[in-house]
C-alpha positions as CSV (number, residue, x, y, z in Angstrom):
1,X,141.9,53.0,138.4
2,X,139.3,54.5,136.1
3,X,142.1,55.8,133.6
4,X,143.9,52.8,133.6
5,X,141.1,51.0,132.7
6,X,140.4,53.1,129.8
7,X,143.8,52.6,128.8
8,X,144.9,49.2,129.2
9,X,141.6,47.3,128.6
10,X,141.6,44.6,126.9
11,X,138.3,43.5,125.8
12,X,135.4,45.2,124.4
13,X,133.0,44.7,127.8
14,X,135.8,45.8,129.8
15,X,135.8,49.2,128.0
16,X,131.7,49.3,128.4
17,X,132.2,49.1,131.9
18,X,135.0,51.8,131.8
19,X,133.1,54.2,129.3
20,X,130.0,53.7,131.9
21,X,132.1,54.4,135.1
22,X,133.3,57.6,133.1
23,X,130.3,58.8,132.3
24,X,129.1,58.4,135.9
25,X,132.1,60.6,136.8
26,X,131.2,63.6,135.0
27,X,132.3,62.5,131.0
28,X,128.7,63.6,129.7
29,X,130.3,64.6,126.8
30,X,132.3,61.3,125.9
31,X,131.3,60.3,122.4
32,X,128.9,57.1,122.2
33,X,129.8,54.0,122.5
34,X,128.0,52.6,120.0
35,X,129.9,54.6,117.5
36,X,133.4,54.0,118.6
37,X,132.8,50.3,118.6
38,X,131.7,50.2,115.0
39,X,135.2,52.0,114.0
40,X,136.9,49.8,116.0
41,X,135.1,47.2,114.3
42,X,135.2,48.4,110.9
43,X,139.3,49.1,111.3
44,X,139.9,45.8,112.4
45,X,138.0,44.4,109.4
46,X,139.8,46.5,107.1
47,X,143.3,45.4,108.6
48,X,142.3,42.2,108.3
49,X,141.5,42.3,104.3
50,X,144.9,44.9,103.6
51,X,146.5,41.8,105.6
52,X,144.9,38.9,103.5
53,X,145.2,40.9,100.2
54,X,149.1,41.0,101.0
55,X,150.1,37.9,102.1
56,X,151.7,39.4,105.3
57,X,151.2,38.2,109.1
58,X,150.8,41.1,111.4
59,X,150.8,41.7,115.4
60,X,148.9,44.2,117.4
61,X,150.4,44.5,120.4
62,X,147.9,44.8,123.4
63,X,149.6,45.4,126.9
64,X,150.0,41.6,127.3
65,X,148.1,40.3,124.0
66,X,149.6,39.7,121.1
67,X,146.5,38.8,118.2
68,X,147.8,37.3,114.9
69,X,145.4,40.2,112.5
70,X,145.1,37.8,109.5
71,X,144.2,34.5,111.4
72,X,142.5,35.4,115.1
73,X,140.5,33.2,116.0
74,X,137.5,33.7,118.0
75,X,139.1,34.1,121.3
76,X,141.1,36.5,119.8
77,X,139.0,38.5,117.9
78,X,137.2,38.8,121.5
79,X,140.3,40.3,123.1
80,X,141.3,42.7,121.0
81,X,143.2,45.9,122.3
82,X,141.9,49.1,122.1
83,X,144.9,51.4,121.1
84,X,142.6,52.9,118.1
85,X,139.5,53.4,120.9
86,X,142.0,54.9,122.8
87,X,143.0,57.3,119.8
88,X,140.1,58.6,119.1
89,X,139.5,59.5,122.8
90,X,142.6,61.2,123.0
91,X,142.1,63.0,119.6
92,X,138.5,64.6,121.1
93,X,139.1,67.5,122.4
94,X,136.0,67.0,124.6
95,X,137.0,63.9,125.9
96,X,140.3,64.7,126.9
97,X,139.7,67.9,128.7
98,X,137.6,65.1,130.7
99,X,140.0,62.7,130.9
100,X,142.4,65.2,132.3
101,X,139.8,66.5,134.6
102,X,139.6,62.9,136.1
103,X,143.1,62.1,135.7
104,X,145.4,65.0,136.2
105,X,148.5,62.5,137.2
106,X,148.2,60.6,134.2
107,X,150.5,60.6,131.4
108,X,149.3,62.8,128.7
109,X,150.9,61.5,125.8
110,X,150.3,57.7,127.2
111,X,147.1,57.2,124.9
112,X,148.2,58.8,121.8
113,X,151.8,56.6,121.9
114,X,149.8,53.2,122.4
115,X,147.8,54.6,119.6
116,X,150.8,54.2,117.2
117,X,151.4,50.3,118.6
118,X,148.2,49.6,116.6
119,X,149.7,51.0,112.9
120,X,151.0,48.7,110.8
121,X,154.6,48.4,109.5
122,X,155.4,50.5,106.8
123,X,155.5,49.1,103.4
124,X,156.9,50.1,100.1
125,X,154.3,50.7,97.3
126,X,153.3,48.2,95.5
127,X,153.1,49.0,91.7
128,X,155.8,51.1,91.5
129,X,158.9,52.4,93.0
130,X,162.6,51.7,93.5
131,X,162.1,48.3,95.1
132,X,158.9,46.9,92.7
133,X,161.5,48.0,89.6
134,X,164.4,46.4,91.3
135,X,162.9,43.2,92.4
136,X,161.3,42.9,88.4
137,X,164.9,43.8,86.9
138,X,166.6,40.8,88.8
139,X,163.6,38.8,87.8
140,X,163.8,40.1,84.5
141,X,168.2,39.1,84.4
142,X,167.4,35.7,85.4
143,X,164.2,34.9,83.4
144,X,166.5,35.8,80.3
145,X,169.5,33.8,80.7
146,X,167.6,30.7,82.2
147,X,164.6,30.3,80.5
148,X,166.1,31.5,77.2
149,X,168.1,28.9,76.6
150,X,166.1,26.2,76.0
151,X,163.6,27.7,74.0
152,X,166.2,28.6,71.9
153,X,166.5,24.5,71.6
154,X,166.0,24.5,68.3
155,X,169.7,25.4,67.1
156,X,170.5,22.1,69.2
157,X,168.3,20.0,67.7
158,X,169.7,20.6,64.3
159,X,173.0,20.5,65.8
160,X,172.4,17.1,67.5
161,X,170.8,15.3,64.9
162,X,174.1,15.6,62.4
163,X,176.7,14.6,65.3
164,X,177.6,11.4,64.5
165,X,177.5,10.5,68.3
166,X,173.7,10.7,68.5
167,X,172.8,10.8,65.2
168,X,171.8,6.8,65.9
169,X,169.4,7.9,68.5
170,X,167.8,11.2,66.5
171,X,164.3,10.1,67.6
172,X,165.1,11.3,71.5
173,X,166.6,14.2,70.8
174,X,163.2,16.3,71.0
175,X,162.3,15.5,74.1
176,X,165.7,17.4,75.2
177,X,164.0,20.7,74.6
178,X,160.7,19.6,75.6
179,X,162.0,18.1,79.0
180,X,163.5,21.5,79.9
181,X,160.5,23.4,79.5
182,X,158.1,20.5,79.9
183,X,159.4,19.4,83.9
184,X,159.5,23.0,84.7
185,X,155.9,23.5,83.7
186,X,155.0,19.8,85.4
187,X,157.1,21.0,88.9
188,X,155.4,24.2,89.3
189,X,152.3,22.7,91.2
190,X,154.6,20.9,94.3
191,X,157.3,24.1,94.3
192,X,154.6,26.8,94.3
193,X,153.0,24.4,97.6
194,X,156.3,24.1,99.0
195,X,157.1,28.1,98.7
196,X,153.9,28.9,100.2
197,X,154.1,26.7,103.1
198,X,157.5,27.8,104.1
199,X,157.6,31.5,103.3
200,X,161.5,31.8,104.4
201,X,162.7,29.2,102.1
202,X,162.1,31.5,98.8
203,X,165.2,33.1,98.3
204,X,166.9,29.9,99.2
205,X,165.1,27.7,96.9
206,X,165.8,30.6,94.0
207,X,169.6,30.2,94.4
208,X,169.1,26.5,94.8
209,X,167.2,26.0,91.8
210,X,169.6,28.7,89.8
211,X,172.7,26.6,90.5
212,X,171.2,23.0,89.8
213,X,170.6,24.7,86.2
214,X,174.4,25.6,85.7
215,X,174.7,22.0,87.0
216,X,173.0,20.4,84.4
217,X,174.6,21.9,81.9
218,X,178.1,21.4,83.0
219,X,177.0,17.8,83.1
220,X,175.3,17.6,80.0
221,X,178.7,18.7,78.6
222,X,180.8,15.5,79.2
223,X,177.5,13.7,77.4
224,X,178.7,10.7,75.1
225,X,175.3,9.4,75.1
226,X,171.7,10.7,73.9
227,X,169.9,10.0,77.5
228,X,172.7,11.6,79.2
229,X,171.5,14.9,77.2
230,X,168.1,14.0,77.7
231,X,168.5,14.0,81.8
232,X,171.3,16.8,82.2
233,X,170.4,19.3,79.7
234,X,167.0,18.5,79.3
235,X,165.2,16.8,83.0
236,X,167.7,18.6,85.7
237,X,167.7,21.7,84.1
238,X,164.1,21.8,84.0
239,X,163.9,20.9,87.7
240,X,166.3,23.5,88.3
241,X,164.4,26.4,86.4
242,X,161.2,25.7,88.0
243,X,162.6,25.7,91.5
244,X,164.2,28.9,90.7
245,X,161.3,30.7,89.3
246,X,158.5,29.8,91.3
247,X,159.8,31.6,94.7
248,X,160.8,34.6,92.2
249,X,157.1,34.7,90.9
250,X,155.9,35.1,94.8
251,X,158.3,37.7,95.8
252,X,157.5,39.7,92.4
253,X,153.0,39.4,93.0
254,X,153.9,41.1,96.2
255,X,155.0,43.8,94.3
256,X,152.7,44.4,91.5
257,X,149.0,43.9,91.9
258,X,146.7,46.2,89.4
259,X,149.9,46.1,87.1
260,X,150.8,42.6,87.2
261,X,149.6,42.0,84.0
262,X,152.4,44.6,82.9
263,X,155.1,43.4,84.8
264,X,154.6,39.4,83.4
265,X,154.7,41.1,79.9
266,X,158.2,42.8,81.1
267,X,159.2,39.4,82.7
268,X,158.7,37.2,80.3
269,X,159.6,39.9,77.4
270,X,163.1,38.8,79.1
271,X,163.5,35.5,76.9
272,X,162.3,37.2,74.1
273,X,164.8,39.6,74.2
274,X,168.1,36.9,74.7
275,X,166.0,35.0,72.4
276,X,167.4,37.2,69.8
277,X,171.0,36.7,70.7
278,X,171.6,33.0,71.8
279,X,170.3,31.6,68.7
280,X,172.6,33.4,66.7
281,X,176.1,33.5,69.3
282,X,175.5,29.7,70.3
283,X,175.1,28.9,66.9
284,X,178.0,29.9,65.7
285,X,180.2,28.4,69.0
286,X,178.1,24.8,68.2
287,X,179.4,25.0,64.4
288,X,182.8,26.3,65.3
289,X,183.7,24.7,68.8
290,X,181.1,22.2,69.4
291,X,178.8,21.3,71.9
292,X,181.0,21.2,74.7
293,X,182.7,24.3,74.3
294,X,179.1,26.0,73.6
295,X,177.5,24.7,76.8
296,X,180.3,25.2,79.4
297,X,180.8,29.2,77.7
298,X,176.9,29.7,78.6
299,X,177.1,28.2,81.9
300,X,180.0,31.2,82.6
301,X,178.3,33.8,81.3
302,X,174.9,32.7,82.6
303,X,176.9,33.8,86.2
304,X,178.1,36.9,85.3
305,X,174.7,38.4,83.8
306,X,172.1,36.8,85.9
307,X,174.2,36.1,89.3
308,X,173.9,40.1,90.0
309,X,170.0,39.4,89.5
310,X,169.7,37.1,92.9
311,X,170.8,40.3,95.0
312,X,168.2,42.8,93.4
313,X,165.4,40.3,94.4
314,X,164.0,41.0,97.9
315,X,160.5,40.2,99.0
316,X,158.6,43.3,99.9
317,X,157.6,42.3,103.4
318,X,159.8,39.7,105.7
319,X,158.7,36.4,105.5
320,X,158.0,35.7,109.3
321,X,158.1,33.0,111.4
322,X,154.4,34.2,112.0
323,X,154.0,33.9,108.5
324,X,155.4,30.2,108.5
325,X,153.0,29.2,111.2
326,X,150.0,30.1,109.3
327,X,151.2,29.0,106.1
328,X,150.9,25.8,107.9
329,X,147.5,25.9,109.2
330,X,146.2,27.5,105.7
331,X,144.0,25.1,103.7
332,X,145.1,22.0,101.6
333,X,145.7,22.6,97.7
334,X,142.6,19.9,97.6
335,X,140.1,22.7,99.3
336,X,141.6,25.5,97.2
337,X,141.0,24.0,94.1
338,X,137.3,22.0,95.3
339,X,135.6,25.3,94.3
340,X,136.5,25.7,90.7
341,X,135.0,22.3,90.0
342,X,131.6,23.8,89.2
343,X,133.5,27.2,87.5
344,X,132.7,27.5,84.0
345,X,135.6,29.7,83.2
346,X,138.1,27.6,84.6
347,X,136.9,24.6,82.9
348,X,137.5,26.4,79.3
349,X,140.5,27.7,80.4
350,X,142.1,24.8,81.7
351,X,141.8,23.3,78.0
352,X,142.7,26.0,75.9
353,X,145.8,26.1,78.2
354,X,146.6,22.4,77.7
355,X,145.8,22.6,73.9
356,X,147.8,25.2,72.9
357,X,150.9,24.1,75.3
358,X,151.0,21.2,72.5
359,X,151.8,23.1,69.6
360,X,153.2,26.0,71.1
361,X,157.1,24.5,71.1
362,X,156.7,22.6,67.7
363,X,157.9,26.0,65.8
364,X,161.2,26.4,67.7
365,X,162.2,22.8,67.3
366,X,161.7,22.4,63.5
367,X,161.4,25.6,61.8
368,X,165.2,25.9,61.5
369,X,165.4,22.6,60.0
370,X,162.4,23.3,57.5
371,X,164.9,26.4,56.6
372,X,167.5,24.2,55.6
373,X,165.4,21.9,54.0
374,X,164.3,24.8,51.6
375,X,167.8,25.2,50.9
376,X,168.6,28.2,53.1
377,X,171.8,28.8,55.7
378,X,172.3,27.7,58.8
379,X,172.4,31.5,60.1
380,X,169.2,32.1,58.2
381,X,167.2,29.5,60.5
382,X,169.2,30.7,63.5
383,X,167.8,34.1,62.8
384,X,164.3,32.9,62.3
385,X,164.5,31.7,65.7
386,X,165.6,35.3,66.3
387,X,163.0,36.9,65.1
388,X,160.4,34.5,66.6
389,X,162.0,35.9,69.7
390,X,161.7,39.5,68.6
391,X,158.3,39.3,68.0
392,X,157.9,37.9,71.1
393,X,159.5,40.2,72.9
394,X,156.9,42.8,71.5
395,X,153.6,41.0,72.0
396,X,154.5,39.8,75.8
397,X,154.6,43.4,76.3
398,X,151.2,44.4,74.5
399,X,149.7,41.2,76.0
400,X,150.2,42.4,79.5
401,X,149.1,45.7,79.0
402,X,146.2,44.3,76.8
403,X,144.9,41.8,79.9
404,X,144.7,44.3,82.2
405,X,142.3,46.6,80.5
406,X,139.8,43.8,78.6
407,X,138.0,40.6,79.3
408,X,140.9,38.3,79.5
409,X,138.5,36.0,76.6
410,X,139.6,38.4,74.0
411,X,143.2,38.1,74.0
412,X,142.8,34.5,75.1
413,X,141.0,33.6,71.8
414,X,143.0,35.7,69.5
415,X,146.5,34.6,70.2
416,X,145.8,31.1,69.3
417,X,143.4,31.7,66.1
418,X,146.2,34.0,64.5
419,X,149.1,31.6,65.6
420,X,146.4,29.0,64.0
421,X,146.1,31.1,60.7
422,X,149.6,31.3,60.2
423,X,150.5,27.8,60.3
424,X,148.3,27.0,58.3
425,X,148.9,30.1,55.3
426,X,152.3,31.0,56.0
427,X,154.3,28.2,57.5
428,X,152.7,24.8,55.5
429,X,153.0,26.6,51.8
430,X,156.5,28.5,52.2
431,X,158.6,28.1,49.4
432,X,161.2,31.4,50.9
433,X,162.1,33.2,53.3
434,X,160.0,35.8,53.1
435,X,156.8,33.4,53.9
436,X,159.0,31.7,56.9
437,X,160.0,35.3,58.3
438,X,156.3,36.4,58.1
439,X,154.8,33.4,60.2
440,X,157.8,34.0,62.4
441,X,156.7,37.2,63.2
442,X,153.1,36.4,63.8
443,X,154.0,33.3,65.7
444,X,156.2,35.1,68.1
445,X,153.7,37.8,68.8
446,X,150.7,36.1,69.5
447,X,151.4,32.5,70.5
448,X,154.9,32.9,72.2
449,X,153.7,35.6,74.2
450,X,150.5,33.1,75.2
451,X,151.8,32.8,78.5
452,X,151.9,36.0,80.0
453,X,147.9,35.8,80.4
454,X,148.2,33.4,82.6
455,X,148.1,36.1,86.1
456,X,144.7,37.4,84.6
457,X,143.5,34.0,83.9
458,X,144.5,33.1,87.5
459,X,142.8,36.3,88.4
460,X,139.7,36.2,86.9
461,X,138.8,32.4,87.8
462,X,139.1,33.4,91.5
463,X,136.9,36.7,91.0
464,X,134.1,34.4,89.3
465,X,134.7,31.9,92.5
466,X,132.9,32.0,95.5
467,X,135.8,30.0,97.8
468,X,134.8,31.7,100.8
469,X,138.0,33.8,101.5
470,X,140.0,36.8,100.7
471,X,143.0,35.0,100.0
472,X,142.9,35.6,96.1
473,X,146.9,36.1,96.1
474,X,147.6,32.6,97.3
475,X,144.8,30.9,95.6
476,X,146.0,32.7,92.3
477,X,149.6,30.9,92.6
478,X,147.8,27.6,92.8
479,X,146.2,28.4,89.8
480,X,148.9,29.8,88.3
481,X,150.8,26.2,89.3
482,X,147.9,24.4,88.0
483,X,147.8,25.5,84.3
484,X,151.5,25.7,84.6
485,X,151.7,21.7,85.0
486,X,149.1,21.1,82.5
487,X,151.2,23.1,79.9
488,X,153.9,21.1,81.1
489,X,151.9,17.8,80.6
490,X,151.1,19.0,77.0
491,X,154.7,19.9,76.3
492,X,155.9,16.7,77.3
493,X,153.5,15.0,75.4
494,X,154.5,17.6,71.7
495,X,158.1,16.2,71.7
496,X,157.2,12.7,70.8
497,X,154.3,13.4,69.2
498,X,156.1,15.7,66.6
499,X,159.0,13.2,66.7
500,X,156.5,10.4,65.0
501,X,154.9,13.2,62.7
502,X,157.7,13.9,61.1
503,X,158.7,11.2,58.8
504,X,162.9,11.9,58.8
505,X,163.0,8.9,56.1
506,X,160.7,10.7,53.7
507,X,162.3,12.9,51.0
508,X,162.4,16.6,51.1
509,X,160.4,18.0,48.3
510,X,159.8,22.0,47.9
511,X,156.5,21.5,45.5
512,X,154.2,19.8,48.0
513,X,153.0,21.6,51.4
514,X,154.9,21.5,54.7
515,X,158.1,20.1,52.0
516,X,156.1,16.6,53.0
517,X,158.1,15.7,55.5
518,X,156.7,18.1,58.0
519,X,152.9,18.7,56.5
520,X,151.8,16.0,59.4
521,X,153.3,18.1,62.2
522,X,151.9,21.6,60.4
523,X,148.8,20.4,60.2
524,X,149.3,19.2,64.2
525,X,150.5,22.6,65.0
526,X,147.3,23.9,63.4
527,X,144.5,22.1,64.4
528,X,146.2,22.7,68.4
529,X,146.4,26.0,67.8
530,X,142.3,26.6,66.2
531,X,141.1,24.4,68.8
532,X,142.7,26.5,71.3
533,X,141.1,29.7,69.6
534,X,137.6,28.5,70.9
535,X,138.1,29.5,74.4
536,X,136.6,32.5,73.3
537,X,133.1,31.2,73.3
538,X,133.3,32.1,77.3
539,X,132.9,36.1,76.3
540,X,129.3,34.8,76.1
541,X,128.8,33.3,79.5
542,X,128.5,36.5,81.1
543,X,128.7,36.4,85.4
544,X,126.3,37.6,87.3
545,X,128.4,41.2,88.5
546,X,131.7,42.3,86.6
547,X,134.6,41.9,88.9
548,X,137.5,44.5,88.9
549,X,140.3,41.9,87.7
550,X,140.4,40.3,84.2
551,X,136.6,41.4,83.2
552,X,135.5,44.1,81.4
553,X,133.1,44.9,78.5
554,X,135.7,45.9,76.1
């Protein structure tokens, strides 16, 4: 009875009594107590943090106890098995040459198997590996051929504005593009909830959201009207792009965690790179087929390349229905977010982010047209729009790999006040190309590629918060939703805003800055981008202790 005490107990006094009975029996040389408690003690602590740090939901499996590791509660924590105690028994040479002095009928081998019950499932790596890459390469499919396409708006804009079918109703056709990318910022919060609470649902809601943005622009294909545009091509896409992405973002944290800042460069490098080419081919279908052919052409291909991208996305640990239940007793967005009301950092990051999301669109939407007011092709302000894209391409990457390694203040601050700069000295005096294609270039590295420090800003708010849990993962999302819908509310607000800055009555004329008709929305564009720039005045409000994520002296 004394064996199967030791080896089925379930509760820390029941294995006092057992070690006590043992050592009564002969097992002087049994190791202390004491000291096996405190490893048991310490292990399940540290399974507890590995489980919180990776979002997963765990069993132990006791011999008729089954303990949640993330979430016990106290009754729980109090019955916890002892398959580890039992392990380190079994592994002393000492102890089991007592044991088996006590016990010769006893199972040899029955400790050391109910040792393994207590191992977690094995994991891929995170950072690295077959299924981080894959999972980051269907991310990276979908994130080009979705979200590419309407920041590539500008093409349409020109395109819209001179069919004679909306040409009466010019003044809405801004707030296509800005809809599409403005919704999908302001959704992010309520998806990012939704995914979180019902961990099974992400895949679905990816395909979901994926084919509602095919649907939109089927629909936005048979438009005769300027608010059908507006709702197909620019509200249900954006509603379908943000239900897409935001499970997608989920599955890929899981897989990168000291290199996430790498992997969003890579990400959102995606729409940089098909940046370069749908200006350029969808150009030439709008001036050659129109706007029907152009839209139902990229709905097709938008299938063939970024279909294959849904089956390379897997989450790296099954989303259980264990998972689900304690999604659903986790804590309310409204006690996530109660602790960053007295953070500093989140304060000046919350309005740099809204601030720069209003003049960070502006660019794409009117720098073609400022091309052809300058007397310059069509092609030529499709491939500015290119090389915006380009650019961007290259500083999303060297963003990401910038973030991880310095206080996330300095790349915060710098690519607003060069964006800033070149508004101001390149894009406001052109009078050529040349001056156009430089402030495309700078604008597409620093400002374009603004958003990729968004998983270090996430980061380093919730290292500077005390919110009483380990949970940074989840409470980073919430973040990440957070800024995500005040961009959104910002990029809403730039479509009519630039709409009434530019004066389309007011003649072109190449002599006088911003050719006049756009110096009001330059000097918009500019004044966003400075005031943005001043975030960096939070290098100086130093914390108390570095933390490891998104801080560091250089």
């Amino acid at each position: 009875m004394l064996g199967i005490s030791v080896l089925r107990g379930r509760s820390l006094n029941a294995s006092r009594t057992c070690i006590k009975n043992l050592r009564q029996h002969g097992g002087d040389s049994i190791p202390p107590l004491d000291n096996e408690l405190k490893h048991h003690n310490a292990l399940h602590e540290d399974r507890t943090r590995w489980d919180q740090a990776t979002g997963q939901v765990r069993k132990r499996r006791g011999h008729g106890t089954t303990a949640t590791t993330a979430y016990a509660d106290e009754e729980a924590s109090d019955n916890l098995p002892l398959q580890e105690l039992s392990h380190r028994l079994s592994t002393d040479s000492t102890t089991s040459q007592a044991l088996a002095h006590l016990f010769p009928d006893s199972d040899s081998n029955a400790i050391s198997s109910n040792a393994s019950l207590s191992n977690p499932p094995d994991l891929p790596p995170v950072d690295g590996g077959p299924g981080a890459w894959t999972c980051l390469l269907g991310c990276w499919l979908i994130e080009a051929m979705i979200w590419g396409f309407p920041l590539a708006f500008g093409i349409f804009q020109r395109h819209y504005a001179s069919h004679p079918q909306f040409r009466s109703h010019s003044a809405l056709i801004p707030s296509i593009g800005t809809l599409a990318t403005g919704v999908s910022y302001l959704g992010m919060p309520f998806t990012n909830a939704i995914a979180l609470r019902f961990p099974r649902w992400r895949r679905g809601m990816g395909v979901a959201g994926w084919l509602l943005c095919l649907l939109g622009l089927v629909c936005a294909s048979f438009a005769r009207e300027t608010w059908e545009l507006v709702v197909f091509q620019g509200a249900v896409y954006g509603v379908g792009w943000v239900v897409c992405y935001t499970p997608l973002l989920f599955m890929l944290n899981e897989w990168f965690v000291e290199r996430r800042g790498l992997a969003y460069g890579v990400l959102f490098g995606a729409s940089g790179v098909s940046g370069m080419v749908i200006p350029v081919v969808v150009g030439w279908m709008l001036e050659r087929y129109g706007f029907r052919v152009a839209l139902r052409v990229y709905a097709g291909v938008t299938v063939v390349v970024s279909g294959p991208g849904l089956l390379l996305i897997r989450p790296r640990g099954r989303a259980t229905r264990e998972m689900a239940m304690v999604a659903r007793k986790s804590r309310t967005v409204y006690e996530v977010l109660r602790p960053f009301a007295t953070n500093f950092h989140f304060y000046i990051m919350a309005a740099a982010a809204f601030v720069q999301g209003l003049g960070l669109f502006i660019p794409n939407i009117y720098i073609s047209s400022f091309a052809e007011g300058l007397g310059l092709s069509t092609s030529t302000g499709s491939g500015l729009l290119a090389l915006v894209s380009l650019a961007q391409v290259l500083g999303q990457l060297g963003q990401g790999l910038v973030s991880d390694r310095v206080n996330i203040y300095m790349p915060l601050a710098i690519s607003a006040l060069i964006p800033g700069l070149g508004a101001l000295l390149l894009w406001g005096p052109a009078k050529g190309l040349a001056y156009l294609a430089s402030f495309a270039i700078a604008w597409g590295l620093f400002s374009a590629s603004y958003s990729v420090l968004y998983a270090r800003m996430c980061t380093f708010v919730t290292d500077m918060s005390d919110d009483g849990t380990d949970d940074h993962e989840n409470v980073s999302m919430l973040l990440y939703g957070f800024f995500s819908f005040e961009r959104g509310i910002s990029n809403v607000l730039s479509g009519p805003i630039s709409s009434w800055l530019v004066d389309q009555q007011r003649a072109i004329d190449v002599d006088k800055y911003g050719l006049s008709r756009y110096a009001a929305v330059i000097w918009f564009t500019v004044l966003c981008m400075l005031a943005s720039s001043l975030a960096g005045i939070g290098w100086f409000w130093r914390p108390r202790t570095k933390q490891k994520r998104g801080y560091s002296d250089g």
